[in-house]
C-alpha positions in Angstrom: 0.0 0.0 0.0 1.2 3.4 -1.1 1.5 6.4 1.6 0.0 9.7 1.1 1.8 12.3 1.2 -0.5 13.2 4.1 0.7 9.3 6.2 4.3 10.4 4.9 4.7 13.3 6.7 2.7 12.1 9.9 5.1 9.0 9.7 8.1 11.4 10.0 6.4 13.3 12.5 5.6 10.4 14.7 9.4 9.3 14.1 10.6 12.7 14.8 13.0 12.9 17.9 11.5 16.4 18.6 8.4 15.0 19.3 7.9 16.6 22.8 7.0 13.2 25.1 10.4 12.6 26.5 12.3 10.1 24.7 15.5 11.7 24.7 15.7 11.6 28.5 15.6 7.4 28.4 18.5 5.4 27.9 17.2 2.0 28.9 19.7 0.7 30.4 22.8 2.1 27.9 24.1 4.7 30.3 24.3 1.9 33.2 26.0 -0.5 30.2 28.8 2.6 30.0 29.1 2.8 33.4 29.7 -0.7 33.5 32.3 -0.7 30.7 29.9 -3.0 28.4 30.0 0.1 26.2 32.8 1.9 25.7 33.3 2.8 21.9 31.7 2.9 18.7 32.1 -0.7 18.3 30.4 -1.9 21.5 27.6 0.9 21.2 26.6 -1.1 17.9 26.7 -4.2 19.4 24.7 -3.0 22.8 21.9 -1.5 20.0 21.6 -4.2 17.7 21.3 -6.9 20.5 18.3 -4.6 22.0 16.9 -4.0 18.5 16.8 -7.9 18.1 16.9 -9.6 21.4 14.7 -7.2 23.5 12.7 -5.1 21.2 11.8 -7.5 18.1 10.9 -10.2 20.6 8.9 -8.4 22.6 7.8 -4.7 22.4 7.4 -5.2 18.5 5.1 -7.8 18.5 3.3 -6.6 20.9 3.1 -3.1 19.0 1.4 -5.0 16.0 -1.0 -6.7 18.4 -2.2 -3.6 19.6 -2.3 -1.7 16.0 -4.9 -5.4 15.2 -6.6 -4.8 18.4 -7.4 -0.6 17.2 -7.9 -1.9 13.9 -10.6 -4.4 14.8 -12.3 -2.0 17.3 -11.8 -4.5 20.1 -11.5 -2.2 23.4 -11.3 -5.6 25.5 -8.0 -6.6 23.5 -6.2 -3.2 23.8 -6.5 -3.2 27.7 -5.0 -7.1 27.7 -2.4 -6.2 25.4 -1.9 -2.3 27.6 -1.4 -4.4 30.9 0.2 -7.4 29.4 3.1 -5.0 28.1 3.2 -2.9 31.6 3.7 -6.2 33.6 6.5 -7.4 31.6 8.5 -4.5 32.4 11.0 -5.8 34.7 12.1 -2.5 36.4 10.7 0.4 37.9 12.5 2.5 35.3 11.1 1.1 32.5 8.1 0.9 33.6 8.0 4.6 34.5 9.2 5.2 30.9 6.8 3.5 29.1 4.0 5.4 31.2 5.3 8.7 31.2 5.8 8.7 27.3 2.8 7.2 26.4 0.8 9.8 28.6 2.5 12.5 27.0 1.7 11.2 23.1 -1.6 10.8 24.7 -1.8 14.6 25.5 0.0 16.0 22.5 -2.4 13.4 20.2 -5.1 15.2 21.9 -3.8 18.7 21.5 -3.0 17.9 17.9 -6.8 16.0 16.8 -4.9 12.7 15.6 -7.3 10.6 17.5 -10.9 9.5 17.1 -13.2 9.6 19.8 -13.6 5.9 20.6 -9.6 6.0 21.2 -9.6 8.8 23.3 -12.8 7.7 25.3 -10.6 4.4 25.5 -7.2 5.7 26.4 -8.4 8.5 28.8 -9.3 5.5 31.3 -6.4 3.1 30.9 -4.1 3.4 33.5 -0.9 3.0 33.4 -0.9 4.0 29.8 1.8 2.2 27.8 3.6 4.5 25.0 2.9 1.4 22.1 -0.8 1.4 23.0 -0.7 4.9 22.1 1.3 5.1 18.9 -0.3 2.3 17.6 -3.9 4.2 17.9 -2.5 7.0 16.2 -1.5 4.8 13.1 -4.3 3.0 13.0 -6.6 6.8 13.3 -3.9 7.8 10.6 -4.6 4.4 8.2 -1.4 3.7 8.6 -0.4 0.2 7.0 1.1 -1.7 10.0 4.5 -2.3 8.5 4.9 1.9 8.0 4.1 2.3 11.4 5.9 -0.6 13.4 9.1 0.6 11.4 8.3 4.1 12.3 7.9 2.9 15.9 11.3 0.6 15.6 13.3 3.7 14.3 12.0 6.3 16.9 13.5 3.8 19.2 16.7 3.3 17.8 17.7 7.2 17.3 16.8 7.6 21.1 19.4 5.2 21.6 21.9 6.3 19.2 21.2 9.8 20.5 21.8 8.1 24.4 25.1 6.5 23.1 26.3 10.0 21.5 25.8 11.8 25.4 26.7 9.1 27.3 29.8 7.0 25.8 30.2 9.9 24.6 30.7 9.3 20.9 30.9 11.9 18.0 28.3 13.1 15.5 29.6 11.5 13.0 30.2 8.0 15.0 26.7 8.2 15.5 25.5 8.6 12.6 27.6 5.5 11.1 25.9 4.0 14.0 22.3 4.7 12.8 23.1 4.2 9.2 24.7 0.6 10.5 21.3 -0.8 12.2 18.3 1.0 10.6 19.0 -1.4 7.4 17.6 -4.1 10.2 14.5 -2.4 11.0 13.0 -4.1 7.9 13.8 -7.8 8.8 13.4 -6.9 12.1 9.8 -5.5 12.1 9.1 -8.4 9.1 10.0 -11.2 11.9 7.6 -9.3 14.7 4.9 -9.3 12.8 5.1 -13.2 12.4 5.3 -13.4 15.8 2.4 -11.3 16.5 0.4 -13.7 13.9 1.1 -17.0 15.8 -1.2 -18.9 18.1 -0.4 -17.7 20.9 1.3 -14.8 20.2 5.3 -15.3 20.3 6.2 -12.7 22.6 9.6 -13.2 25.0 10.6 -11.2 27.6 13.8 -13.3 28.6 17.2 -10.7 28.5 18.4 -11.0 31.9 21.4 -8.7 31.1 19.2 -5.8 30.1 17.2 -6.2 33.3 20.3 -6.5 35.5 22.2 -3.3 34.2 18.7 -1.6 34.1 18.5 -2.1 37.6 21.8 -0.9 38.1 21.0 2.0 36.9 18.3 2.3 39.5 21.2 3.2 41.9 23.6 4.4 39.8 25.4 7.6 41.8 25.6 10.3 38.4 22.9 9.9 35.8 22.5 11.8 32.8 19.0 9.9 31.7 16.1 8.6 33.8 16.3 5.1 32.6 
């Protein structure tokens, strides 16, 4: 299916990292990675990403991102609140969990500001608490008709420019280290979003949560002494 120009430019927007709802104050666990010295150069800043892109985020978050764009899509209020507080409760750390809720309550209030929601979605989302950030962004595509792909790769990209933007602060790497970075791991957003949507299609649903490492260093960073980013 062929974007508008219309989708086009909300894609970019939704993608956009000055979209005001707070990404660029998350690491998710990179900063705590530095500190540990699992990251220390442009090398193992790729290598920290792309395991998160495919370990962590295509096994899980994903998924369950085209689960909840189906749910919208079939008007099934019941299925968007399982999927909401299936994806709160795997959060393994008060960290991410506050992330998750505080972004996806500000999308929620800049969607509203901005009319890119339908009334049935905001009727819906007004009462769901806590109020994941997929839940969200997956509404707005779906209000958008948005193909899923388009929007699970805008979704998968917003995500990995936080992080290369994290990596840039915090390693600290250069601009252009960065961008080789980004350039690097957004060709793996297509297979990547390709392989989440089969799991999102299987019987049950093939979602994993299982990356002890991440969960470990995020809790580090729970009590880490300097911090640059909340999470």
């Amino acid at each position: 299916m062929q974007l508008s120009p219309e989708q086009l430019t909300l894609l970019q927007q939704l993608a956009s990292p000055a979209l005001p709802i707070g990404g660029f104050s998350y690491s998710q666990g990179l900063e705590a990675a530095v500190e540990l010295r699992l990251v220390h150069d442009e090398a193992t800043a790729a290598a920290w990403i792309q395991d998160q892109l495919h370990s962590v985020i295509g096994h899980c978050e994903a998924p369950l991102w085209a689960l909840l764009h189906q749910s919208w899509h079939a008007g099934s209020s019941e299925s968007v609140r399982h999927w909401n507080r299936w994806f709160f409760a795997s959060r393994e750390t008060k960290e991410i969990r506050s992330e998750t809720e505080q972004m996806g309550w500000s999308l929620y209030k800049l969607a509203l500001e901005l009319d890119w929601l339908g009334e049935h979605a905001r009727a819906l989302l007004e009462g769901l608490r806590p109020l994941c950030l997929p839940t969200v962004h997956a509404a707005i595509a779906v209000q958008a008709d948005l193909p899923l792909h388009a929007g699970l790769t805008a979704y998968l990209y917003t995500w990995l420019e936080n992080q290369v933007m994290a990596a840039i602060k915090s390693v600290p790497l250069g601009q252009v280290a960065g961008q080789r970075v980004l350039s690097q791991i957004r060709r793996q957003i297509p297979d990547t979003a390709r392989l989440a949507l089969q799991r999102s299609q299987r019987q049950p649903p093939a979602l994993q949560t299982f990356a002890p490492q991440f969960s470990i260093v995020s809790a580090r960073h729970e009590s880490q002494f300097s911090r640059l980013f909340r999470s």
